[in-house]
C-alpha positions as CSV (number, residue, x, y, z in Angstrom):
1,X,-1.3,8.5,-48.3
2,X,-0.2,12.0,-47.9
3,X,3.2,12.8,-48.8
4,X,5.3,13.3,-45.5
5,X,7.7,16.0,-45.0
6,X,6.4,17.9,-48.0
7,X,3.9,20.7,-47.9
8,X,0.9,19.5,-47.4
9,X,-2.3,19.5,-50.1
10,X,-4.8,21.4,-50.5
11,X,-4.2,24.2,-49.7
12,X,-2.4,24.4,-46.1
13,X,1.9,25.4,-46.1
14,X,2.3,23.0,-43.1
15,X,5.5,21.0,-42.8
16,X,4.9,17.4,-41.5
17,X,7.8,15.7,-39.7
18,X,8.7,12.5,-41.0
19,X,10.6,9.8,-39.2
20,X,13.8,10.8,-40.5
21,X,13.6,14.1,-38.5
22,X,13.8,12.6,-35.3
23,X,16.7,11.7,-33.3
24,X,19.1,15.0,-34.7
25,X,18.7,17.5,-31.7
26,X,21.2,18.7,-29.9
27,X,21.1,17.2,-26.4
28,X,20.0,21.0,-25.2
29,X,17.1,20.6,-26.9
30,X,15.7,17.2,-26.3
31,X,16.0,18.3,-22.6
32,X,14.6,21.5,-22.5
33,X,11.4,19.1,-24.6
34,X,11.3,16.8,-21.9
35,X,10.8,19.3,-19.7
36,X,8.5,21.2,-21.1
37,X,6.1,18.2,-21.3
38,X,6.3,17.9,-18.0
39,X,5.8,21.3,-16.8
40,X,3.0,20.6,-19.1
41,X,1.5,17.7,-17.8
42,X,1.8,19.2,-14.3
43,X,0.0,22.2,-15.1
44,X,-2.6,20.7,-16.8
45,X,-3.1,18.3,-14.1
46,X,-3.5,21.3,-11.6
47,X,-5.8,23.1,-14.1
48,X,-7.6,20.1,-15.3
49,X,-8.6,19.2,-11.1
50,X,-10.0,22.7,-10.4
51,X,-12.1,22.9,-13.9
52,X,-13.5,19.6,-12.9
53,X,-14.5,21.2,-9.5
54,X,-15.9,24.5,-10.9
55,X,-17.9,22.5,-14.2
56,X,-19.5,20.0,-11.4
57,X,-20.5,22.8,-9.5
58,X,-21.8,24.5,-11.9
59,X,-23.5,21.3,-12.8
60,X,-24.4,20.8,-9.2
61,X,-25.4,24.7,-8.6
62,X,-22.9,25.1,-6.3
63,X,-19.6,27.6,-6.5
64,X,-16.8,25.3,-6.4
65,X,-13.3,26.2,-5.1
66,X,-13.5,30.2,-4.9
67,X,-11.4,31.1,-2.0
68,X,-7.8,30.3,-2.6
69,X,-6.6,32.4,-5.3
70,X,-9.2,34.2,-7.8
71,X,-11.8,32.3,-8.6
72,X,-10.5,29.7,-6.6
73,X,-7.2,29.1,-9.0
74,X,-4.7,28.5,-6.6
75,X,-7.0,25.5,-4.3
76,X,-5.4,22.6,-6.4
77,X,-1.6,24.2,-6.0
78,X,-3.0,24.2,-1.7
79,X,-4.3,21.2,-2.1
80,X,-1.3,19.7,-3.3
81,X,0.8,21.2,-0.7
82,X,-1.1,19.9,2.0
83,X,-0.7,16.3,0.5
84,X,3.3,16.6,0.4
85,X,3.2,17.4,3.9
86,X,0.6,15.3,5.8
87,X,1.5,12.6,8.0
88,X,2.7,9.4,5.9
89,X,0.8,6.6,7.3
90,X,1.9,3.1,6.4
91,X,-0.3,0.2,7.5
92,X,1.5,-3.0,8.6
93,X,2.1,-5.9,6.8
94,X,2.9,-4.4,3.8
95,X,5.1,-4.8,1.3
96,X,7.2,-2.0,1.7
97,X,8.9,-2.3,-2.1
98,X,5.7,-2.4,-3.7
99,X,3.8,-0.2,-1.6
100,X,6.1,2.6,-2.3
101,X,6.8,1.5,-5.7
102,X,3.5,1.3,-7.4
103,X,2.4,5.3,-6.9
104,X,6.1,5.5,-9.0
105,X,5.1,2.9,-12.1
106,X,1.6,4.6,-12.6
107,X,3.2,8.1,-12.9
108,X,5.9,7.0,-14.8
109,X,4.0,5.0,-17.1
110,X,1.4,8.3,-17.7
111,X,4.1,10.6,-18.4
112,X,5.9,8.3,-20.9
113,X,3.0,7.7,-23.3
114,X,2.7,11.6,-23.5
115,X,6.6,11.4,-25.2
116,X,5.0,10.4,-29.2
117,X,1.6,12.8,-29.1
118,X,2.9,15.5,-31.8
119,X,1.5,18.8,-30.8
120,X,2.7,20.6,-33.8
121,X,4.7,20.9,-37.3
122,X,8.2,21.8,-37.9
123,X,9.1,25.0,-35.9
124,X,12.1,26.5,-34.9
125,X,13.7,26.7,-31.7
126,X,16.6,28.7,-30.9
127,X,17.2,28.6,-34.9
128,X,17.3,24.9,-35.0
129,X,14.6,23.1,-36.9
130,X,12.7,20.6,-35.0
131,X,9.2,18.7,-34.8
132,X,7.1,20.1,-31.7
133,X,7.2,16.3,-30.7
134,X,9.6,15.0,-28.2
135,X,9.8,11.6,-30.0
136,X,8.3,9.3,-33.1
137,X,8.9,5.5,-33.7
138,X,7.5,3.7,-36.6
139,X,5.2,1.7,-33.9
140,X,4.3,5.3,-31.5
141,X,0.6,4.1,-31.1
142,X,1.9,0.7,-29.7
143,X,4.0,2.4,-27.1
144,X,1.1,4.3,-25.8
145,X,-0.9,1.1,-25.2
146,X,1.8,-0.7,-24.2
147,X,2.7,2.0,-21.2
148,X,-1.2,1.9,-20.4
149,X,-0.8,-1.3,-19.7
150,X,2.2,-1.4,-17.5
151,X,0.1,1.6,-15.9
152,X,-2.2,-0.8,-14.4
153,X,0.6,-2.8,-12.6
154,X,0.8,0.4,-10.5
155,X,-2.9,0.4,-9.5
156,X,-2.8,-3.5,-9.1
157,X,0.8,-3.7,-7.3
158,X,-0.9,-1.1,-4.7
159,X,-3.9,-3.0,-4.1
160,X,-2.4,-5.9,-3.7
161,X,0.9,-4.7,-1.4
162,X,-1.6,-3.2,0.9
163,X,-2.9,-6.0,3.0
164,X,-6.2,-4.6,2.6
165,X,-9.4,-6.9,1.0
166,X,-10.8,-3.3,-0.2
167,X,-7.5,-2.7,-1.9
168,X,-7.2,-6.0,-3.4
169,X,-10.7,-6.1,-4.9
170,X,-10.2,-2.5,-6.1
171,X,-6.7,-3.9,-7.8
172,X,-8.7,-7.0,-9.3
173,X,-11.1,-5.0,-10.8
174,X,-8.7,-2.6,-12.7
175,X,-7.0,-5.7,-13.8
176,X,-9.8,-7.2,-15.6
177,X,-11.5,-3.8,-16.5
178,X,-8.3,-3.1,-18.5
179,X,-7.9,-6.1,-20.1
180,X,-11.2,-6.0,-21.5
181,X,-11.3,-2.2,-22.6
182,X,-7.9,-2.4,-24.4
183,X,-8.6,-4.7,-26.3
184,X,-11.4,-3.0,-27.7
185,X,-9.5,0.1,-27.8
186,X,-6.7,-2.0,-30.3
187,X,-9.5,-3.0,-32.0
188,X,-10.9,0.5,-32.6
189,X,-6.9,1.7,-33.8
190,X,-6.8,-1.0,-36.7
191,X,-8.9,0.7,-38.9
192,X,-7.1,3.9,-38.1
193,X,-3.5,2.4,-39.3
194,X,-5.5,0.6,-42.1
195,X,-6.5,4.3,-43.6
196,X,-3.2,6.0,-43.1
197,X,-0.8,3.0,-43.4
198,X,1.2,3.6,-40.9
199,X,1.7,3.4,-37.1
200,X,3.6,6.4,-36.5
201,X,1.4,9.0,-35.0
202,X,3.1,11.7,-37.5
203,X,1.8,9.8,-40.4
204,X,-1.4,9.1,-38.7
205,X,-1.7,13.4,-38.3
206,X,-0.7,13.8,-41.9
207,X,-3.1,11.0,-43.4
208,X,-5.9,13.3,-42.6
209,X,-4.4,16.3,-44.3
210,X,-6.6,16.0,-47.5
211,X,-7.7,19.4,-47.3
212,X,-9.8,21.7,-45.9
213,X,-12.0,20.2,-43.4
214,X,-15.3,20.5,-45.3
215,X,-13.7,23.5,-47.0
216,X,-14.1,25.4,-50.2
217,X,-12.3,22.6,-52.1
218,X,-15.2,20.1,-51.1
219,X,-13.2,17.5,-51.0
220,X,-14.4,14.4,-48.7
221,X,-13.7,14.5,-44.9
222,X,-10.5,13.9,-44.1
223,X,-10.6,13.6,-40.6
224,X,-10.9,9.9,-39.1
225,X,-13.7,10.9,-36.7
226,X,-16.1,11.5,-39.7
227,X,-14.7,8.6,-41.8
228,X,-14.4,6.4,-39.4
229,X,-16.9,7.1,-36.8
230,X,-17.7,3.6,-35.4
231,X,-14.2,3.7,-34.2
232,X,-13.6,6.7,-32.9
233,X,-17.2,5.9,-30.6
234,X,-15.6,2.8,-29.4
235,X,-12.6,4.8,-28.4
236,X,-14.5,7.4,-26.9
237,X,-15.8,4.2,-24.3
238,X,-12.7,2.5,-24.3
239,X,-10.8,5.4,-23.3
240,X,-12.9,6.5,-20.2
241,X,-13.3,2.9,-19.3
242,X,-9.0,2.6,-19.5
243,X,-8.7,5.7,-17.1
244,X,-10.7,4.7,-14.6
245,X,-13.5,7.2,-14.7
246,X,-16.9,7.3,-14.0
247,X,-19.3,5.8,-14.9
248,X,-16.8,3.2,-15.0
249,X,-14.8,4.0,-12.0
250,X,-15.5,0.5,-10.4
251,X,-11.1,-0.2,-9.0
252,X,-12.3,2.7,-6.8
253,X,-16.0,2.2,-6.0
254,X,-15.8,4.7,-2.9
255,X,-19.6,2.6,-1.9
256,X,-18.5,-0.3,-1.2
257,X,-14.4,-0.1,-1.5
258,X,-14.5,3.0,0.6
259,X,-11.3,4.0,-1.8
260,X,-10.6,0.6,-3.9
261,X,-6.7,0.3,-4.6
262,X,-5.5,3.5,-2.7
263,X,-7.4,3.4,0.4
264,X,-4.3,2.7,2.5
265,X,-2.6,5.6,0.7
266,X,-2.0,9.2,2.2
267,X,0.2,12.1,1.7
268,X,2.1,12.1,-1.2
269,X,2.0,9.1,-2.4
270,X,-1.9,9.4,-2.7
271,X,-0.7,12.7,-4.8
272,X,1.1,10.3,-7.0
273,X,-1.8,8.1,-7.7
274,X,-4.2,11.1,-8.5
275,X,-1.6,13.0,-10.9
276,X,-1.3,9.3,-12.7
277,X,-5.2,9.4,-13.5
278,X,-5.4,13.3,-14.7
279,X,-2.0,12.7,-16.6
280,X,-3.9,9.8,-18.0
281,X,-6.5,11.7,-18.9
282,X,-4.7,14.3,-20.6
283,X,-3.3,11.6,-22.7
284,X,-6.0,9.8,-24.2
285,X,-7.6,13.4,-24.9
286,X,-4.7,13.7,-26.9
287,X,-4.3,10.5,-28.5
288,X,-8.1,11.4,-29.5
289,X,-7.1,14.6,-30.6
290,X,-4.1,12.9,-33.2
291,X,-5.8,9.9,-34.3
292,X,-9.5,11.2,-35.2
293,X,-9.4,14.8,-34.8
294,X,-6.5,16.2,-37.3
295,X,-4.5,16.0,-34.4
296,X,-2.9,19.8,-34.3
297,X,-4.0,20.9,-38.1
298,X,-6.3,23.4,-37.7
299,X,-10.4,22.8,-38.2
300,X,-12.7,24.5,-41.0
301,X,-12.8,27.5,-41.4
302,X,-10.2,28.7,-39.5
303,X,-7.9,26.3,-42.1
304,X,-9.0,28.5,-44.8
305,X,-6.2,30.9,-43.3
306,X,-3.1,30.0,-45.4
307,X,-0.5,30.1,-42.3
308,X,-3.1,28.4,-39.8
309,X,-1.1,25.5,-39.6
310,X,2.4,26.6,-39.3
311,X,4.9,27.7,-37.0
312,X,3.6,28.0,-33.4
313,X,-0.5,28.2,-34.3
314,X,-1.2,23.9,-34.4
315,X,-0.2,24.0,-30.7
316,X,-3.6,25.9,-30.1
317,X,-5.9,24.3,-32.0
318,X,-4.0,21.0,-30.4
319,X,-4.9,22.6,-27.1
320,X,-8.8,23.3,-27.5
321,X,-9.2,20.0,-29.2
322,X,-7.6,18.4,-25.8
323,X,-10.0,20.6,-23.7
324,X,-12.9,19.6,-25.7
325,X,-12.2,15.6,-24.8
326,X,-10.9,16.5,-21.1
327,X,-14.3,18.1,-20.4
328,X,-16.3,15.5,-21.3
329,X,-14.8,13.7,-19.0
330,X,-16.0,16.2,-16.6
331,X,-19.4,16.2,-17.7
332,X,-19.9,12.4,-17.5
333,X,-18.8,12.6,-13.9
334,X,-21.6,15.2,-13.7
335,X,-24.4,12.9,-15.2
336,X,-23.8,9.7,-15.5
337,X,-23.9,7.3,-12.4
338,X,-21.8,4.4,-11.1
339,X,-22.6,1.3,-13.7
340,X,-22.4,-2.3,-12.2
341,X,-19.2,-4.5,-12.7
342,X,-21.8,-7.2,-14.3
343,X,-22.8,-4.2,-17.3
344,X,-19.0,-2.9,-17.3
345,X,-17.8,-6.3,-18.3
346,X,-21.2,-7.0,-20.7
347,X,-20.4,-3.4,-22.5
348,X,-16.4,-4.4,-23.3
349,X,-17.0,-8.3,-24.3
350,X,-20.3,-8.5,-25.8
351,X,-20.6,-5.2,-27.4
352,X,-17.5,-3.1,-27.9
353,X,-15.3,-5.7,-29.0
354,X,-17.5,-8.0,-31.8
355,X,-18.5,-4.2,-32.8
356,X,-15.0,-3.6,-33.8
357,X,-14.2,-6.9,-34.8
358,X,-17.3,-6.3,-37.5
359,X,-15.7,-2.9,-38.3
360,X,-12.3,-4.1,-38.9
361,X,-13.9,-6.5,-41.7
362,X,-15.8,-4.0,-43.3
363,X,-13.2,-1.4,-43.4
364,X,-10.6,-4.6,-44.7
365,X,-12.9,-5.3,-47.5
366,X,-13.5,-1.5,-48.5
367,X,-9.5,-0.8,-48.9
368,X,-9.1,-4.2,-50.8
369,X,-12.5,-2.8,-53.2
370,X,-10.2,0.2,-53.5
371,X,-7.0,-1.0,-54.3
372,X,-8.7,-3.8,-57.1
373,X,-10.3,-0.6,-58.6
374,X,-13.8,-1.0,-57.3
375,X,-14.7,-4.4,-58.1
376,X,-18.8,-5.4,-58.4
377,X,-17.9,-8.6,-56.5
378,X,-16.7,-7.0,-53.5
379,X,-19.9,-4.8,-53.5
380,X,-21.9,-8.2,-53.4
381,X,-19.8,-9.4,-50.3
382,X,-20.0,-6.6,-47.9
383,X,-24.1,-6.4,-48.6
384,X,-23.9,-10.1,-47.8
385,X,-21.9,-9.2,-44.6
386,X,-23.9,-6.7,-43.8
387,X,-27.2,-8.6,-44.3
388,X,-26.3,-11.3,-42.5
389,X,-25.0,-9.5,-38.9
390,X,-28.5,-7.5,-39.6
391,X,-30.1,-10.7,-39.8
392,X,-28.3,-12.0,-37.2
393,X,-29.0,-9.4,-34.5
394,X,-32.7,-9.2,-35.4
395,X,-32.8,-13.1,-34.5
396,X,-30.7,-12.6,-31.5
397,X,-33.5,-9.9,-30.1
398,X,-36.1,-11.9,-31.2
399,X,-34.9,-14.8,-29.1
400,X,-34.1,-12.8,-26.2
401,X,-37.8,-11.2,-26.0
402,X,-38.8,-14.9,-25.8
403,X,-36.3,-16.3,-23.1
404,X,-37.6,-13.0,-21.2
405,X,-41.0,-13.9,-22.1
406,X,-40.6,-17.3,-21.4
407,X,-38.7,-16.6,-17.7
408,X,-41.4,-14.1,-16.5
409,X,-44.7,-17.1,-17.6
410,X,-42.0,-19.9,-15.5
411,X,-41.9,-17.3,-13.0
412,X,-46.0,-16.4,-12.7
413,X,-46.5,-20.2,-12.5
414,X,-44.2,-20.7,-10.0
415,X,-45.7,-17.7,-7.8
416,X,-49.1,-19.2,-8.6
417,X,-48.1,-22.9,-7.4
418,X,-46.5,-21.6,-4.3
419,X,-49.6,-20.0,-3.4
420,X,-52.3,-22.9,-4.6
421,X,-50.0,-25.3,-1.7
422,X,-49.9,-23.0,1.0
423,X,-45.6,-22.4,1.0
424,X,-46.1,-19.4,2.5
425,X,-49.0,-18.5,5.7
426,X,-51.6,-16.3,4.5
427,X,-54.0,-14.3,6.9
428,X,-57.7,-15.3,7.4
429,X,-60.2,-14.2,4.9
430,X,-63.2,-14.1,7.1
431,X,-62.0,-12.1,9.9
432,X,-64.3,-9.3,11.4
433,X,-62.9,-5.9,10.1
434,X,-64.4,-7.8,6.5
435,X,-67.7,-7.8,7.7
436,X,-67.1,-3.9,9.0
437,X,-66.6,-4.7,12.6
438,X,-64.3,-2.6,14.4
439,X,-64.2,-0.1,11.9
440,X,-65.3,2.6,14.7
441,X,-64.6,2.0,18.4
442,X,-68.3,1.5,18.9
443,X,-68.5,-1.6,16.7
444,X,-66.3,-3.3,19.1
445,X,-68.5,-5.2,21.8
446,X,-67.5,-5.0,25.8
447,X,-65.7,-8.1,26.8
448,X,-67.3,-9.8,29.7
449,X,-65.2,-9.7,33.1
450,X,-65.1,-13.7,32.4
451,X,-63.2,-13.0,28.9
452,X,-61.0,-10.3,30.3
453,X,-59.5,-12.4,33.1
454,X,-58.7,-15.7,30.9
455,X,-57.4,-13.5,28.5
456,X,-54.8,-11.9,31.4
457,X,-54.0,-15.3,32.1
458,X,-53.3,-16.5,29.0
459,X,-50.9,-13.3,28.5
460,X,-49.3,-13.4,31.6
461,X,-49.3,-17.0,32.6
462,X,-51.0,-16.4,36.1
């Protein structure tokens, strides 16, 4: 592991923080950080809503907001102003505590988790030395989960204080879709703190500061994202499935929850429930961004620079790496539809979580073939692992093709059966448009003045 608080090797004069430089500033300066991550979180929140409006209209091949502001800048800012000063409509019946309350646990929650991401290396500030990180704990990447899953008391609390069964089904459904996506994101973060050795997201950072990212040195890539790329896929689910986004957007299913959990919710309390999600957002971009991506070191070849990774210069490439995950989101919203809740759950507990589980054990048994010096016998056991889940699936697809096979000849029988008994009433084969009568009007012979009155009787009973 990479030597913390030291220059770093290979070539980069970067100064990683280590644990022990937390906890010194003055009080000054811990609250001018604390607000600067807000004032960050709130801009990008503003930002982030009118790039997602201009990308899907450019996806679209529409405009987008253009009006208020140049090109549109200030609509968000309007927007929010309007919210803070609609009419506050509360339906009765509710729970007044909780229907207030949860709007306040959702933003809380997505502003604390933002408190470990480091955005930078030691800097100064005012001539005081200090991490660009407003706080570090030897278990950083547990807090984060932990305050995404207090997050989704806020969504659930406000579906289920509403009195509303669209609220309630939209708060269900974030309950369970959590549950099942965070455990795969865990999952995908073991073999993360199994490479770097740590659970402090400052170690995590300076774990993948082997060198220059494919750079002159050739040394092997020392970002997690290439090492680990089975992870850092099931992340990139997991983490658009833990925000609530489409195509898994199913607490809010506007189609058949008109709104899910904050349909009864209006002015600013709505606000509050929309900055949670974006704040979110921003969040796992950058929990991407520090886990698989170098976090704020810069990439190759811009690394190759000697003083690319000191003093103020991290917090940009920290930035665009952000950007890079925040606009996916944005273009999956574009493209991708609405999935049903039966595939969301299949994709978390069939898929994305014995996927990891497989991960985990071949990563395990690579680090214990590392630290025994690269023992033959280990060799022998992953290729037996590997074999057998190879084996394994192929038998599982084989005997799915032949319960599918199987269902559709049940099926055909079934149809046929129904049909040979008569289940269902069948027209006449030998009725006269099969022998080309009344084709053309002239094939149709005059009924006789006999015919035409007992067939007005019949009709009309007289």
């Amino acid at each position: 592991m990479t030597a913390l608080g030291a220059a770093a090797p290979s070539g980069t004069t970067a100064t990683f923080p280590t644990l022990a430089d937390f906890g010194h500033d003055p009080w000054w300066l811990v609250i001018i950080k604390v607000l600067a991550v807000f004032v960050f979180l709130l801009l990008g929140t503003i930002i982030a809503i009118w790039a997602e409006r201009r990308v899907l209209g450019r996806m679209q091949q529409r405009l987008g907001p253009n009006r208020a502001g140049p090109f549109g800048l200030l609509q968000t800012l309007m927007d929010g102003i309007k919210l803070a000063l609609k009419e506050d409509i509360v339906p009765r019946g509710v729970d007044r505590v909780l229907f207030w309350g949860a709007p306040a646990i959702s933003v809380i929650c997505a502003f604390t988790a933002f408190a470990v991401i480091p955005l930078g290396p030691m800097v100064s500030i005012a001539g005081v030395q200090t991490p660009l990180q407003l706080a570090d704990l030897p278990v950083a990447v547990l807090l984060i989960l932990a305050m995404s899953s207090l997050g989704v008391y806020g969504i659930v609390l406000a579906g289920w204080s509403a009195s509303s069964p669209y609220s309630l089904l939209g708060g269900l459904r974030s309950s369970a879709q959590v549950i099942s996506y965070e455990i795969a994101m865990g999952l995908a973060f073991v073999p993360v703190f199994l490479y770097s050795g740590s659970l402090s997201t400052t170690a995590i950072v300076a774990a993948q500061a082997h060198g220059n990212e494919f750079g002159p040195g050739l040394h092997y890539p020392s970002w997690f994202a290439v090492l680990l790329l089975p992870s850092f896929v099931i992340y990139l689910i997991t983490m658009v499935g833990e925000t609530n986004r489409l195509p898994f957007d199913l607490p809010e299913g506007e189609g058949e929850l008109v709104g899910g959990y904050h349909t009864e919710y209006s002015s600013l309390k709505f606000a509050l429930l929309q900055l949670a999600e974006y704040v979110s957002v921003i969040t796992v971009s950058a929990l991407a961004t520090t886990l698989f991506l170098g976090g704020w070191q810069a990439p190759w070849p811009i690394s190759v620079w000697s003083g690319a990774n000191t003093g103020w210069w991290p917090l940009l490439w920290f930035l665009a790496k952000v950007i890079i995950f925040v606009f996916v989101f944005f273009w999956l919203r574009g493209s991708l539809p609405r999935i049903r809740y039966d595939q969301l759950m299949r994709l978390g507990w069939k898929v994305l979580i014995p996927g990891a589980l497989v991960w985990i054990m071949l990563i395990a048994t690579i680090r214990v073939w590392r630290r025994q010096g690269g023992s033959p016998g280990v060799y022998i056991v992953a290729g037996l692992i590997i074999a057998g889940l190879v084996a394994l699936a192929w038998a599982w697809d084989v005997a799915e093709a032949r319960r599918a096979q199987q269902a559709e000849e049940i099926e055909v029988a079934e149809a046929q059966a129904e049909a040979a008994a008569g289940a269902f009433p069948v027209p006449a084969l030998d009725l006269p448009h099969y022998h080309g009568i009344g084709v053309f009007a002239g094939d149709i012979p005059a009924a006789s003045a006999e015919t035409a009155g007992r067939a007005g009787n019949e009709v009309t009973g007289a």
